[in-house]
N, C-alpha and C positions, 0 to 999 in steps of 0.2 A: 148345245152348240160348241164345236171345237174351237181352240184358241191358237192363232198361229204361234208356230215355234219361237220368234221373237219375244213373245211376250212370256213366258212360261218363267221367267223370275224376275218378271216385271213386279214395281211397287211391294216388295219383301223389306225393302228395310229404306230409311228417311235418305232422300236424293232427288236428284233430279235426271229422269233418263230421255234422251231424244231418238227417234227413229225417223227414218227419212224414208219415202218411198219411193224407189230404185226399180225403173222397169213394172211396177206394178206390184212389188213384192217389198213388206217392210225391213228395212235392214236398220239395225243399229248403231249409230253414231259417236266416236271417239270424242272424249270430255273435250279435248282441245281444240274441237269444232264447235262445240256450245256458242251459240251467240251471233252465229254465221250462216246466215240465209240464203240460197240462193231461190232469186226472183222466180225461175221458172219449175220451182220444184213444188212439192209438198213436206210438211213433216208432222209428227205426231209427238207431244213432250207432255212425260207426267210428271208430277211435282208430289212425291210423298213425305208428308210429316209425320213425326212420333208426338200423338196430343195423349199426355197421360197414360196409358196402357194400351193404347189400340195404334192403330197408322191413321192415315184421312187419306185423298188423293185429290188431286184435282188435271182434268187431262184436257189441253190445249192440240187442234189441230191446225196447224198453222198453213195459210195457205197463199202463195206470191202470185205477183200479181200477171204471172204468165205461165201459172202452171197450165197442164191440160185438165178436160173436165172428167180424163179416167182417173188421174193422179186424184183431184178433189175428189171424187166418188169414190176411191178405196180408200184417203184418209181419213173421211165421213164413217165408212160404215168397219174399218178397223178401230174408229174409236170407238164406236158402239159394241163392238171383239170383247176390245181392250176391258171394256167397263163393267160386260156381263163377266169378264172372267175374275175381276177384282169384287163381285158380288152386287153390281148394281149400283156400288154407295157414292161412286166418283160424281165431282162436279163437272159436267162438259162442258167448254168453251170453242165457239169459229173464232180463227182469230184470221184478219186480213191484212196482207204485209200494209204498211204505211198508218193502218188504223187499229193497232194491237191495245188490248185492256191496258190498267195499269200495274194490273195483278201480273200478267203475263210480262211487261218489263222490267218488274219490281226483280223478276229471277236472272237476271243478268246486268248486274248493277255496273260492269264497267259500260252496257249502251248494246245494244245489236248494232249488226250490220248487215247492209243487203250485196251481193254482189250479183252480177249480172250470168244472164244465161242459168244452168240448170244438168243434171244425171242426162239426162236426154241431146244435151249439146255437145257432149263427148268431151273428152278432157286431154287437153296437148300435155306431150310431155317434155316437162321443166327443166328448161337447160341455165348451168350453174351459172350466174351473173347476168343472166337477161331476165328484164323486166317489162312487165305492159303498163305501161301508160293510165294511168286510173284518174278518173275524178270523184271526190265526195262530197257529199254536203252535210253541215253536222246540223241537228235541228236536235232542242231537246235543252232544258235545264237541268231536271233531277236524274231523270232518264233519260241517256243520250242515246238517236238514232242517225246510225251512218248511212248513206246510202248512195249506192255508185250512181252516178249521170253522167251524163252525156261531154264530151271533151268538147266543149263549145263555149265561146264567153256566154252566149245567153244562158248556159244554164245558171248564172251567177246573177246573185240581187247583193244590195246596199245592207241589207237587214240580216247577211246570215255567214257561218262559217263554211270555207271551202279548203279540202287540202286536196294538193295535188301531188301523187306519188309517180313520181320516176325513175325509181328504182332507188339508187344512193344519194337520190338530193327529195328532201319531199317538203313542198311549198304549203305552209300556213295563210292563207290570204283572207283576212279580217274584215268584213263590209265594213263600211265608214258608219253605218247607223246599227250594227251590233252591239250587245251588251258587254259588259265585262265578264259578267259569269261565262257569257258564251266562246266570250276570245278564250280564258280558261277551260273552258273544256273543248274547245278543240284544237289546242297548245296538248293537252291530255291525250285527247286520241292520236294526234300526232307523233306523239315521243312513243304510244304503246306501236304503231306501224314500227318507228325505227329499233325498239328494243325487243320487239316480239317479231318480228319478222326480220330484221336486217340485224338480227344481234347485236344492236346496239353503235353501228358504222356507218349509217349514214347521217346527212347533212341533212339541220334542220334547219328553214331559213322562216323568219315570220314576219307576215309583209302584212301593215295599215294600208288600206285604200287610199291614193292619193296622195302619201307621206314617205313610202319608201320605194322611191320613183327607178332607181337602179335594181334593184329584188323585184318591183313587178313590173318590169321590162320582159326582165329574164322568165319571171311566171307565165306572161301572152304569152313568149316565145316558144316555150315548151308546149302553150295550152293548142298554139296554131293560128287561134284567131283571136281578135279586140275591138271593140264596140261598145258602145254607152250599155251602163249598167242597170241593170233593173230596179227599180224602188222597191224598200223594203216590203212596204206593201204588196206586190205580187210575188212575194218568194209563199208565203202561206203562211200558217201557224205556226209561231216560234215558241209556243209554253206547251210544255209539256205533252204533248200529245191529247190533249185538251179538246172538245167537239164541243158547240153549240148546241146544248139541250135544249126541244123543243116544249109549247109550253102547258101541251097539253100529256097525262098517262091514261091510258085507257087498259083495264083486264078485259079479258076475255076468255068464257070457258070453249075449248073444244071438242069437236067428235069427230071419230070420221066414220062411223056406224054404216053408213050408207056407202061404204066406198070413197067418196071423197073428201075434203078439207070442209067444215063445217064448224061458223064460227058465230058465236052470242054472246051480244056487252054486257059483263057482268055489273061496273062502275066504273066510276071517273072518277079522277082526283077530290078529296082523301080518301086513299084505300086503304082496308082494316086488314088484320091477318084474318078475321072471321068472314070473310069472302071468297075464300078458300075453301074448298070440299076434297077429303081426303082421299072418294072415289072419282075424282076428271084430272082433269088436266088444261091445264090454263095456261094461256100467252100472256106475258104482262107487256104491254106494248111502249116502250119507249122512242117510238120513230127512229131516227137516223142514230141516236146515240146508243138504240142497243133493242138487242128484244129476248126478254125470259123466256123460260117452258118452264113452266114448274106441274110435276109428276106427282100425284097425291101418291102416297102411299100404298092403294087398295086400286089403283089403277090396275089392267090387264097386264100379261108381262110384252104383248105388242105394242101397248099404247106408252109402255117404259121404255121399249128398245126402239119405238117412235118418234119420241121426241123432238131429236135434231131435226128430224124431217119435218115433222110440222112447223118449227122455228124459219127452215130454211123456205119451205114452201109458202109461207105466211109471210116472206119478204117479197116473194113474186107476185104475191096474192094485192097488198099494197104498193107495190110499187115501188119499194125503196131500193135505196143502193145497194149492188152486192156487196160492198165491201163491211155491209150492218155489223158489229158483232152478234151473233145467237148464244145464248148462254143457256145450257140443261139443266136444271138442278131437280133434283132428287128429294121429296117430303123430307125432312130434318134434317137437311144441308143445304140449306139456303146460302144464296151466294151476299157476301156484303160488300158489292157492288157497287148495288143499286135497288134499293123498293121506297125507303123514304125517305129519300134523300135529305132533304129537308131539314130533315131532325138531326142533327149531330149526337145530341144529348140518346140517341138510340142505338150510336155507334159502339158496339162492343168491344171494350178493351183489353186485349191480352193479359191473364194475371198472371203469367209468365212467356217467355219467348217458347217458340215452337217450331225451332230451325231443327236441323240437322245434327247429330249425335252419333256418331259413327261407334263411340266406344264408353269407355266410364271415365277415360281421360289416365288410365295410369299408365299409360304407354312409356316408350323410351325415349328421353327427350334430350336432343342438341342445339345448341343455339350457335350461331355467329354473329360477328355485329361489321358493316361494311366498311373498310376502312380503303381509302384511295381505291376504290371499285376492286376490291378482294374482300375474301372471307378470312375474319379473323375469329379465331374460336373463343367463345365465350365463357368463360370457368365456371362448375358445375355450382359454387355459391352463389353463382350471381343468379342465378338461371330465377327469372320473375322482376329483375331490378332492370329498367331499361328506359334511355335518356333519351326525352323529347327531342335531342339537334340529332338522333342519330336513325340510321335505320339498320333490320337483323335478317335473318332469316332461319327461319325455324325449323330442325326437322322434325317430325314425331312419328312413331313405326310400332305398330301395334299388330295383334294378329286377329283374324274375322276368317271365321269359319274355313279355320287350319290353313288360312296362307295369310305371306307376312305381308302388311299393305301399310305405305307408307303419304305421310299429308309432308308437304311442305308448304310454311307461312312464311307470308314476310311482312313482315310488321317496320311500317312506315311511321314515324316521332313526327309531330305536328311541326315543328324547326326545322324537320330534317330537308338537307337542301336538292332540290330539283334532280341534281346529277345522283343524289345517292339513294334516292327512289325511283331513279331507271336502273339505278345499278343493282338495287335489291330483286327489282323483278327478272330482270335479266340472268342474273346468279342464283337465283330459284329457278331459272326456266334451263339454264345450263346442269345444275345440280339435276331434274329433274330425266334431264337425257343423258347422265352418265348414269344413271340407275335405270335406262332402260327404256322409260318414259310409262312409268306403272303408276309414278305420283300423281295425290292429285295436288294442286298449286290453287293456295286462298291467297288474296292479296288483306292486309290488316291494317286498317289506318286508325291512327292515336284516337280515345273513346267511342270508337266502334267496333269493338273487339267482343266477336261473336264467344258463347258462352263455353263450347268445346276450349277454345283458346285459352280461358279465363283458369276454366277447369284443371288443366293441364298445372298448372302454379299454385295450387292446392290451398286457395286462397292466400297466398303471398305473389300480387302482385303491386308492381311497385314501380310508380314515374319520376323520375329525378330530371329537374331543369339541366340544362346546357349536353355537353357530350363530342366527343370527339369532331364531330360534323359543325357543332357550332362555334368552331374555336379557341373553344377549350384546350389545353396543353397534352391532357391526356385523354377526355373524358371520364377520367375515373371519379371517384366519390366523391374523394376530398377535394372538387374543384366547386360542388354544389353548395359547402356551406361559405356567408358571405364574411366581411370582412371581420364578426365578431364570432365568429368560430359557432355559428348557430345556425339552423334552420326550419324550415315548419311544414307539416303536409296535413290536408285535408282528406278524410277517408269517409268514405261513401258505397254504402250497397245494401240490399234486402235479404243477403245469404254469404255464409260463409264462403262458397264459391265464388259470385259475382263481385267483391267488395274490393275497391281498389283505393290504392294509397298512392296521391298526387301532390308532387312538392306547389306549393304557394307560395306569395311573398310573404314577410314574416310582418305582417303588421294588424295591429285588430280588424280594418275594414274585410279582411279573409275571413272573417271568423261566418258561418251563419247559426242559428237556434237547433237546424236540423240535422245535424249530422256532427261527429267524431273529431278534432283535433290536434295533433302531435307539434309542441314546441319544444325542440332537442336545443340545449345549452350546452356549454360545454362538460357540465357538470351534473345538472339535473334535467330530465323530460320530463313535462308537463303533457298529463294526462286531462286533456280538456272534452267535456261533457256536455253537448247542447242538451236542452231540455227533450231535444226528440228525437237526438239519437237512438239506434235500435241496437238490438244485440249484435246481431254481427259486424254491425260497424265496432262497437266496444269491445270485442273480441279481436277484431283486425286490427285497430289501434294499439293495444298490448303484445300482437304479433308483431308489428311492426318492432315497435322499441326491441322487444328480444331478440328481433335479426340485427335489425340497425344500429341499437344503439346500447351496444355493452356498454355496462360498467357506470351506467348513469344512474341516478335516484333518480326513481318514479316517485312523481307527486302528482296524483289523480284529483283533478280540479269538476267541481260542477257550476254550470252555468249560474253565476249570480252570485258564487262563492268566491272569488277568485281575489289571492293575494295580493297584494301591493307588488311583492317581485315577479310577478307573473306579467303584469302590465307594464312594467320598467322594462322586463326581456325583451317583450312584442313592440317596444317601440311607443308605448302610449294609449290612452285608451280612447277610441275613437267608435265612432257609430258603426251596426253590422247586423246585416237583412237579421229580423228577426220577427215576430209575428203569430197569431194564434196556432195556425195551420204550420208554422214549422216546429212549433213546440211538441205537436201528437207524434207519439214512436210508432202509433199506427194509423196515419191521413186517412179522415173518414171521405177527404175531396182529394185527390193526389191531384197535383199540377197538370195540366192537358197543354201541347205547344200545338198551333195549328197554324197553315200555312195558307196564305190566300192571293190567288191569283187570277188574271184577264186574257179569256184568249177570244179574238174575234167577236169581240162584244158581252161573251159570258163570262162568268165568274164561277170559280169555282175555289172550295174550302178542303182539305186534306189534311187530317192529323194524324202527328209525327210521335211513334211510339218511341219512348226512349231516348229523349232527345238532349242535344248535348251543344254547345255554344257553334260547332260548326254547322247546325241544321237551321241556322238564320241565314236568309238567303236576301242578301244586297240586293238586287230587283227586286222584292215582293214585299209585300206587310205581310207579319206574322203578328199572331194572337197570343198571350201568355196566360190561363184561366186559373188563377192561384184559389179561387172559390169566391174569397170578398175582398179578391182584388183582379180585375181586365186589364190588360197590358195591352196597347194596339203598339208594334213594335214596325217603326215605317225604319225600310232599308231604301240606303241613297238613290239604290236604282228606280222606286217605286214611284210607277207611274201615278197622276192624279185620280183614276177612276178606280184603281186598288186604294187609294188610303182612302179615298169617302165612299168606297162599298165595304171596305173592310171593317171600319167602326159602323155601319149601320148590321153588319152579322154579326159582330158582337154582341151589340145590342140587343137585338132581336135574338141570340141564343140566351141572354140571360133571361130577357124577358119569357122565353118558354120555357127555362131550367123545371121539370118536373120536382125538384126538391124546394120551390115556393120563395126562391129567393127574387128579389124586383132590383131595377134602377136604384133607386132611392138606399137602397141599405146594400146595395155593391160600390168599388170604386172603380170608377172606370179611369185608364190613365192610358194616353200617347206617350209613347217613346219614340224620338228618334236614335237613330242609329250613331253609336261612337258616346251616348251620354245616357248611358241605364243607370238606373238607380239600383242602390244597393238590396231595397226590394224585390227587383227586377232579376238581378244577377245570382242571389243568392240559392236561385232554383236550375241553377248549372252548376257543375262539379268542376271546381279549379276555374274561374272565369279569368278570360287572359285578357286584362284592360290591355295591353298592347298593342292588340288587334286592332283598335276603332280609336280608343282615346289616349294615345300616348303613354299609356302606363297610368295615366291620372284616376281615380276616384272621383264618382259621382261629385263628392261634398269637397275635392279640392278643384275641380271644375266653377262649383257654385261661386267660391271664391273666389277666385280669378276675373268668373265675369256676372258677379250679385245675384241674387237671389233672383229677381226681374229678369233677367237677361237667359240665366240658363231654364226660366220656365217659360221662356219663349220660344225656345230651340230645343228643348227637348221634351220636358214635363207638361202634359196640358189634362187639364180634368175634364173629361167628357160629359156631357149633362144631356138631356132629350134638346134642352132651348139650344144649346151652344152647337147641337150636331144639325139642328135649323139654321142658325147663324152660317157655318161652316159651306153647306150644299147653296145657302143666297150665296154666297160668296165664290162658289168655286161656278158657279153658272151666269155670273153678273159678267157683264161686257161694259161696266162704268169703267170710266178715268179717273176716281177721284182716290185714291191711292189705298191700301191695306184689301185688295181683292185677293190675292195669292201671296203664298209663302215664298221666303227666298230657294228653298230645294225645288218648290215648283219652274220658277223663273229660269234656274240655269242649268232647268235641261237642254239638249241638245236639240234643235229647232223643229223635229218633227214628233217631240213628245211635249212641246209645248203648249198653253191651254188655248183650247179653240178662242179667236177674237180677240186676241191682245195686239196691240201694236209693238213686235216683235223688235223693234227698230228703240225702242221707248223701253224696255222690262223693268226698269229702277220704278218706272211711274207708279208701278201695283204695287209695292212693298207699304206696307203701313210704317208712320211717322219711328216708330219704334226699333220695328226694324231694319229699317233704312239708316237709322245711327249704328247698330250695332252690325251693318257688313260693310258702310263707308268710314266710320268713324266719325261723322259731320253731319249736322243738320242737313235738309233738304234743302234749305235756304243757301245755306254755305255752298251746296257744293253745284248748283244752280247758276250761283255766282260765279262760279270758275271758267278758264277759258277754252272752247269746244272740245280741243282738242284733247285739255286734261281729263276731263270728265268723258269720253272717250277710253283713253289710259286706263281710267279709274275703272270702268265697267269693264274692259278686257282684262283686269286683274281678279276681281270676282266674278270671270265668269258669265257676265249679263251681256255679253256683245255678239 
């Protein structure tokens, strides 16, 4: 079979290519459209990676939800082109606009977008300063999707983000029962409309429901029309792109021997990989949340290039939505999806990243760092040292097969302020069209800095606190050490490449068992050694000192060895996460972070490769699995049926741990959010108590409010009896007070617990904790007169 010309250097080397079908014929699409859908179209996107010494591919045919059904039936059987011509081996994915995998959003991490109409609607031509009128709706936490509707109040609910672009003014409007994470990201897609598309000149205005009654005046105004607004309830699903799995899986093997779709139950829920035969081919049925083809091996090459069809025909066959996803896989390229679920413990963990690698990293490399929205050039010794308040931008120009092709990064500092992360991306997106527009443009935010990046700094990279953006005088070096001419950085990573050097506060609670060191005096650095530290972190840390810190004695300290003036330097010797598992230089258990959330009644668990203090997400409970220690990590935003589903999949994942570990010899521990313990923290690189707890430490926490107090708010031991206790409790409709937490209480009234008298929330606090958010007996404050005790509850939040 021939392969159309579009594809003839398709999947050659690790990327991502999109093709769009245009009239019936596939055309290829410009990087700068990535992420840009239109409703009435079709497109076809491969995802090739470099695993080890070969490529992989995986090919998504994307299809909106007004294409035609010729458009869908050439992007169907071009992926099937596409697949025989990359040799059969690709994973095939349907993808349907609104209902996309999470594999297929995971490839456009600032959010797709949908825009209306299609190739087919013909395209006006764009005159300089006029604009149409748009509305979006943002839906989406990790993954965010934009999508155009309709310029009508109705299209607007209490529950979700909406912007409204009108050329040079573009309205931010907040539902009144939105999250914070969500006003955040769509404050984000906001500012990328005004910097990416209005170069950074228009007006951003951001209007709370109800509260900024002059701004959304002018929003009706512009929208046309005004009317009562929808409950959050009818806007749809707000987490992540998340579906109600149903509760039964059924296999089944296929044939179509006779001409037509013929199908036999293989099994039902639990299914084995030995139910499998390498000569058929089989549906794994997951109803509405999805449905496999998996292609033995020894199949026919009709029943291989079959596939799709059967997946798609087997949706008409039961009944389901079109919008099902169908997913092809291929004998020994199983997708991980979805087969059993269930098992975490079965989830395959990258033993390295397997992104994109364009070159070997020894390109030519320029930096700038953004100063009052210009480029200022970075001097060629700094190039790797780069200050959390500030933001850069990268260039790097290397040559691929005999022409010169150039990346620009811009690498965003966790401090760095609002204005100077539109202005990074903007001056790479400028930078990018005085070169032509040949670049391609990665956006790089602080400890998420992909490996190419890393590479490039030839293992000297290096984060220094404050910077010109954070009010620093200069930003330079000498504003980073504090007032006794010292300072301290923590170094972390598995390879000379990866391994990064991140200033900390200089005090023992920084310190953890697993990892590297550096306390610079003015005089002498101290070479500090956890027990499990690896080489390349003890390699980095000695690099470090020879950039950094000429002219110093090196005194190489190991854990447990350590000076009397070592501990005078650091300020005192105080407690610091340590433990069996951080002691090994090679973790026979590495730390796993997993993510847990509720959409429409399901639940569902997602864990986070590589994770780093900003992958804790203030709406959800997150799990910390240290091996023989569980961390149920509840963030402020977390609803009641995430924090008591989340400690029972805890639970239940140890209880199935195939390495024979139980309850009884794990510890299971809640955190809330703003009061992790130093066990807890020590499994992130550089943790910024700032963020949650004021700058305080666990154990200067404890003090402030005893030992009792902060294990009621933060620390609690989980036990099988206690997680019984917990679910009577969060299901009880009694008066008699200690029924719900105070995080539960002051939520916002339509996340609060079914049956409470919402009028009354103080009544549920148990005796304990009812002193420690009034400061007063219950008796005491009972005694008070209506009005104060009123007062009192609108200043905690309970009114």
């Amino acid at each position: 079979m021939g392969v159309d010309d579009a594809f003839l250097e398709a999947g050659k080397k690790p990327g991502m290519e999109i093709w769009r079908i245009e009239k019936l014929k596939v055309v290829a699409q410009g990087t700068e459209t990535y992420g840009t859908f239109y409703s009435g179209d079709s497109y076809i996107c491969l995802s090739t990676r470099k695993v080890e010494s070969h490529l992989e591919w995986d090919i998504h045919f994307w299809l909106g939800t007004s294409t035609s059904q010729d458009e869908q039936g050439v992007a169907a059987y071009k992926t099937v082109e596409l697949d025989d011509h990359l040799g059969g081996g690709p994973v095939q994915y349907r993808e349907v606009q609104d209902h996309e995998s999470r594999k297929f959003l995971s490839y456009f991490p600032k959010g797709i977008r949908y825009l209306e109409g299609g190739v087919d609607s013909g395209f006006r031509k764009v005159q300089r300063g006029v604009y149409e009128k748009r509305l979006f709706q943002i839906k989406g936490k990790r993954n965010v999707r934009v999508s155009q509707v309709e310029m009508h109040y109705t299209s607007l609910n209490k529950g979700d983000v909406f912007i409204l672009d009108e050329g040079m003014t573009i309205h931010c409007w907040n539902g009144s029962q939105c999250s914070r994470t969500e006003r955040m990201k769509g404050i984000e897609v906001a500012r990328r409309i005004r910097d990416e598309e209005r170069g950074g000149k228009a007006k951003l205005v951001i209007i709370d429901e109800n509260k900024d009654h002059r701004d959304e005046n002018n929003f009706f105004q512009v929208l046309g029309s005004r009317g009562e607004i929808k409950e959050a309830s009818e806007g749809g699903d707000d987490v992540a792109f998340e579906k109600n799995s149903q509760t039964s899986v059924t296999l089944y093997r296929v044939s179509d021997e006779r001409g037509t779709l013929e199908m036999s139950v293989v099994n039902e829920m639990p299914l084995k990989k030995e139910h499998l035969d390498p000569n058929d081919c089989f549906i794994l049925d997951c109803g509405s949340s999805g449905i496999f083809v998996w292609i033995g091996k020894k199949c026919t090459d009709d029943e291989k290039k079959g596939g799709m069809k059967f997946g798609m025909d087997f949706i008409s066959k039961k009944g389901y939505p079109q919008w099902t996803q169908v997913t092809r896989v291929v004998e020994a390229k199983q997708s991980n999806e979805k087969f059993d679920a269930s098992q975490l413990h079965d989830r395959e963990r990258p033993k390295h990243k397997t992104e994109i690698l364009p070159d070997d990293a020894t390109g030519d490399v320029e930096i700038w760092r953004v100063e009052d929205h210009d480029l200022v050039s970075w001097e060629p010794n700094l190039h790797g040292v780069f200050f959390s308040g500030d933001s850069y931008v990268i260039k790097y120009s290397f040559t691929a097969n005999w022409r010169r092709q150039i990346i620009i990064y811009f690498w965003q500092g966790a401090r760095s302020s609002l204005d100077e992360r539109a202005a990074s991306a903007m001056l790479a997106d400028q930078m990018d069209k005085n070169l032509g527009g040949i670049a391609t443009q990665i956006r790089v935010v602080q400890n998420k800095e992909p490996e190419h990046f890393l590479r490039m700094f030839r293992g000297r990279f290096i984060i220094l606190e404050g910077g010109k953006g954070a009010g620093y005088r200069a930003g330079s070096e000498e504003d980073t050490y504090d007032s006794q001419g010292k300072r301290m950085f923590h170094v972390r990573g598995s390879s000379d490449m990866n391994a990064k050097a991140m200033q900390v506060p200089r005090r023992a609670a920084s310190l953890n068992s697993g990892d590297m060191f550096v306390l610079e005096t003015p005089y002498i650095a101290y070479l500090w050694r956890g027990k499990g530290a690896c080489a390349a972190e003890r390699r980095n840390a000695r690099q470090l000192i020879d950039y950094l810190m000429v002219g110093r004695e090196v005194e190489p300290i190991r854990e447990g060895k350590e000076p009397k003036a070592f501990w005078e330097a650091i300020g005192g010797y105080e407690e610091y996460a340590t433990g069996k598992r951080m002691e090994e230089e090679k973790p026979s258990y590495p730390p796993r972070l997993f993510q847990c959330s509720n959409a429409s009644g399901a639940f569902r668990v997602e864990e986070i490769f590589e994770f780093c203090q900003e992958d804790l997400v203030e709406d959800d409970v997150m799990f910390l699995d240290t091996y023989d220690e569980v961390f149920v990590w509840i963030g402020e935003g977390a609803n009641e049926v995430e924090k008591a589903e989340a400690v029972t999949v805890a639970m239940d994942y140890v209880r199935s741990d195939p390495s024979g570990r139980t309850l009884e010899d794990t510890m299971m521990i809640q955190v809330k959010q703003g009061y992790e313990p130093l066990n807890f923290t020590g499994h992130f690189q550089a943790w910024d108590r700032d963020v949650w707890s004021k700058g305080k430490t666990y154990e200067e926490l404890k003090k402030e409010m005893g030992e009792d107090g902060i294990r009621k708010v933060s620390e609690i031991r989980i036990t099988p009896q206690s997680m019984k206790t917990m679910n009577n409790n969060n299901h009880s409709d009694t008066t008699d007070g200690g029924s719900f937490t105070y995080e539960a209480l002051a939520q916002p009234y339509h996340l609060l617990p079914a049956g409470i008298d919402k009028a009354r929330r103080e009544h549920y606090l148990s005796n304990e904790e009812f002193f420690l958010v009034f400061d007063m007996e219950r008796t005491e404050f009972e005694s008070l007169p209506r009005w104060k005790q009123v007062q009192l509850k609108k200043e905690k939040g309970l009114f």
